[in-house]
N, C-alpha and C positions, 0 to 999 in steps of 0.2 A: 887805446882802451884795452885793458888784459882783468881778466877775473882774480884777482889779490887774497878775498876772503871766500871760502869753499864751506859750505855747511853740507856735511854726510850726515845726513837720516839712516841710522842704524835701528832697525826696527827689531827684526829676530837675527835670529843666527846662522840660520838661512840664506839671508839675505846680506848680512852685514862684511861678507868678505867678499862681495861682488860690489858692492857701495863704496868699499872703502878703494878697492882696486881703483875704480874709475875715477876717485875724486882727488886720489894721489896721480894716478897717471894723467887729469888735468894740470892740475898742481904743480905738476915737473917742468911741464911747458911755460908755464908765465911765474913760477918762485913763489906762488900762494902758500896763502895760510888755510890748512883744513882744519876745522872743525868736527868732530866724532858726537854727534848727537843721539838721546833714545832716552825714551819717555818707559819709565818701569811705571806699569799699570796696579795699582794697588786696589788689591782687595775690598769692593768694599759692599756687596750684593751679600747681604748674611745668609749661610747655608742652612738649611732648618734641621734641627735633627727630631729624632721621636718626640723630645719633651717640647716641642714648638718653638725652642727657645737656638737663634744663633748655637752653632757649632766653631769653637775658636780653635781645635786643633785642625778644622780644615779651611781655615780660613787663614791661620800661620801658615799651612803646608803648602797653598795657592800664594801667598807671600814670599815665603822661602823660594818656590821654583821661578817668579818671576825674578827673585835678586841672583840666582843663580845664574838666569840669562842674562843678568845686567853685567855682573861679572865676566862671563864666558866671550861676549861681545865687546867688552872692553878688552880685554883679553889679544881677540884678532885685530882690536882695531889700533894699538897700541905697536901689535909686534908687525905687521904693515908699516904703522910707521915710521919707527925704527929702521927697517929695510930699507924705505925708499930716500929717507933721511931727510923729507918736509917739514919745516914749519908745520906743527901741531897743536891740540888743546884737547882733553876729554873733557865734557859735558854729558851729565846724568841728572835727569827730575823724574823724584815720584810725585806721580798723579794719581788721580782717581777717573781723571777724565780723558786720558792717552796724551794724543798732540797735538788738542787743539787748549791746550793749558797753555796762559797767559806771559809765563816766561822763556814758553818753546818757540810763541813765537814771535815774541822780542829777539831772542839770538837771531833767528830767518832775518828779520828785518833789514839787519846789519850783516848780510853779506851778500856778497856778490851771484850767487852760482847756489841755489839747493838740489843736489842730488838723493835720487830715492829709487826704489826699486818697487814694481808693479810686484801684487802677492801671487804665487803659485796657489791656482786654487786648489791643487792637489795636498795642498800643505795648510789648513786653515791656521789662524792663530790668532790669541786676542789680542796682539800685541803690533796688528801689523797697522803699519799709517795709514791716517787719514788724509790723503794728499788733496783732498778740497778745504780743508783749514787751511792750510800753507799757500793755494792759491787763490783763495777769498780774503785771508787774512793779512798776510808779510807780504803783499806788495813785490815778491821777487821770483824771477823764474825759475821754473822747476826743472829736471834733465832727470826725466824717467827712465828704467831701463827695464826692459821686457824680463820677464823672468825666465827667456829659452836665451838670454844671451848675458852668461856671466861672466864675460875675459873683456876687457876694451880691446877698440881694435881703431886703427885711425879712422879720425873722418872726412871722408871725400869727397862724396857724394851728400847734397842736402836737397831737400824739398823743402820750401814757403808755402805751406798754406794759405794764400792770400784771398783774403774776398772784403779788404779793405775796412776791414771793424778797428777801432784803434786798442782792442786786444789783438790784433793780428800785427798791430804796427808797433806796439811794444815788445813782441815775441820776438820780429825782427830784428831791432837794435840791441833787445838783449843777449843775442845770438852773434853778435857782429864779431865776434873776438873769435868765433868757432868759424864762421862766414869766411873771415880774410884768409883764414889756413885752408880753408878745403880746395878739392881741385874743380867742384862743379856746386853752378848752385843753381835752382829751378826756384822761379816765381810762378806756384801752380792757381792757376782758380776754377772754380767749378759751377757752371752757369752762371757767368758775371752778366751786367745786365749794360747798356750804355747812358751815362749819366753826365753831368754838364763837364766833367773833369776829362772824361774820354771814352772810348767807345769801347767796347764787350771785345770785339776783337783783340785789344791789347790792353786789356785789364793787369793791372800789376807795372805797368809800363813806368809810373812816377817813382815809386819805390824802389822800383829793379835800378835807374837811373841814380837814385842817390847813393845805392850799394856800390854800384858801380864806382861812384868816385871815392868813396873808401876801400877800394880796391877788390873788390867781390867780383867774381866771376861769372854773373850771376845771364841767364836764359831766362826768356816765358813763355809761357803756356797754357792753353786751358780745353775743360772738353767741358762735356756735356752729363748731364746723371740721366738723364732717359726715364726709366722705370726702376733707378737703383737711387740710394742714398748719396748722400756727398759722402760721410766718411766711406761706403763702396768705394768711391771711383778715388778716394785717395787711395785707401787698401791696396785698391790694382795697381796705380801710380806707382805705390813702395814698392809693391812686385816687380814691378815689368822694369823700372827704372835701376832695380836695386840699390835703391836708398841708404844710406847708413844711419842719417839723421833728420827725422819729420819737427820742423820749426811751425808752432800755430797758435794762434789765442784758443785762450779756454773761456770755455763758458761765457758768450755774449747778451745769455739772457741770466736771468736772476736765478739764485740759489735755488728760489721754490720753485722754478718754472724747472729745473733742472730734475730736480727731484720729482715733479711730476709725468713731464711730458722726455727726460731725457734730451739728447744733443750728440751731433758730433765728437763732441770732446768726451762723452763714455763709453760712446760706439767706440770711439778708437784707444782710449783706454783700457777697454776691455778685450780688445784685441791686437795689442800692441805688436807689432812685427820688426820693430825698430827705433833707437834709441829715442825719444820725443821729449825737444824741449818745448815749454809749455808756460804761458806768461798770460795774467790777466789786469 
């Protein structure tokens, strides 16, 4: 199994020559096809002016600068892949609704691999992903990339999230092409509990064993969260182990419990310290 079709979520311009860097330097390794995707946001909140009535010259001008960015991002992502000399394809939709429009993600569906790039809140923009569409909706794993880390660099080192949800067991096998190349792979869990399957001490034990015979190199592990959160003691994990790549299911409860009560998967999204692929 190797990743063949690569969908790059080109969001701003910002972002889009660290997106595109990584999804060519996957690309190289298995002969993939990348995809250059990005959703132009189209205008469509009417600006009031004095007489109460929409204002169309700013409402073109908020048009015009978003197709400027659609431009400028095709741009980088075109002359990338030129350099690297990948199989390629652009892809541009305007929406009204960003990227959770119905033929962004149809493309997702059909590939292998979506990369995307967490937003610098220092940078806000209305243009940047909605990366809960893409893993509620397209069924395919995500490969987030922190916005303090825009160069690829190999990956070596990985953490498993495991605590046995079969979003944790699909993050796995999605993972498995990045799994066989690394030099270490951790099946971590974090207050696993003993269940008829096997006991809390070697939680991750069945899983770690079938990586194993796909040729993963794979350890286990697990602690305890104390008075800290799970994603804490993953946090720390990334630190202390220095990680390259956090593998985990996202979101094991429903959208609105997410949106209400939050998860692990925003905790760590929100403080991403390392590249995270992410499958639900």
């Amino acid at each position: 199994m190797s990743y063949k079709t690569i969908l790059a979520i080109l969001d701003t311009v910002d972002n889009a020559t660290a997106v595109a860097d990584f999804a060519f330097a996957i690309a190289a390794q298995t002969n993939a096809h990348v995809i250059g995707l990005h959703a132009e946001t189209v205008a469509v909140v009417p600006l009031v002016a004095p007489m109460e009535i929409p204002d169309p010259v700013a409402v073109q001008a908020l048009q015009d600068m978003a197709h400027s960015e659609t431009i400028e991002i095709e741009r980088i992502f075109r002359r990338k892949a030129e350099v690297e000399g990948v199989s390629f394809e652009w892809r541009r939709f305007a929406s009204s609704t960003g990227y959770g429009t119905a033929p962004l993600i149809e493309s997702a569906r059909s590939a292998d691999l979506l990369i995307a790039s967490q937003a610098d809140p220092s940078k806000p923009s209305d243009s940047h992903v909605d990366v809960d569409n893409f893993l509620f909706e397209s069924g395919r794993p995500v490969l987030m990339i922190p916005f303090v880390l825009r160069q690829p660099k190999p990956i070596k080192r990985v953490l498993i999230a495991w605590n046995g949800s079969k979003e944790a067991a699909r993050a796995a096998f999605d993972a498995l092409p990045i799994l066989q190349a690394a030099d270490e792979v951790e099946v971590f869990s974090v207050d696993p509990v003993d269940n008829a399957v096997q006991s809390a001490a070697v939680a991750g034990a069945e899983i770690a064993a079938t990586l194993a015979r796909h040729g993963v190199k794979v350890t286990l592990a697990t602690a305890q969260s104390a008075d800290k959160s799970a994603s804490a003691v993953i946090e720390n994990r990334l630190s202390d182990s220095s990680i390259d790549l956090l593998v985990m299911g996202a979101y094991t409860h429903s959208r609105l419990w997410q949106m209400i009560f939050g998860g692990t998967t925003k905790s760590l999204l929100q403080s991403m310290t390392a590249l995270t692929l992410l499958s639900r």
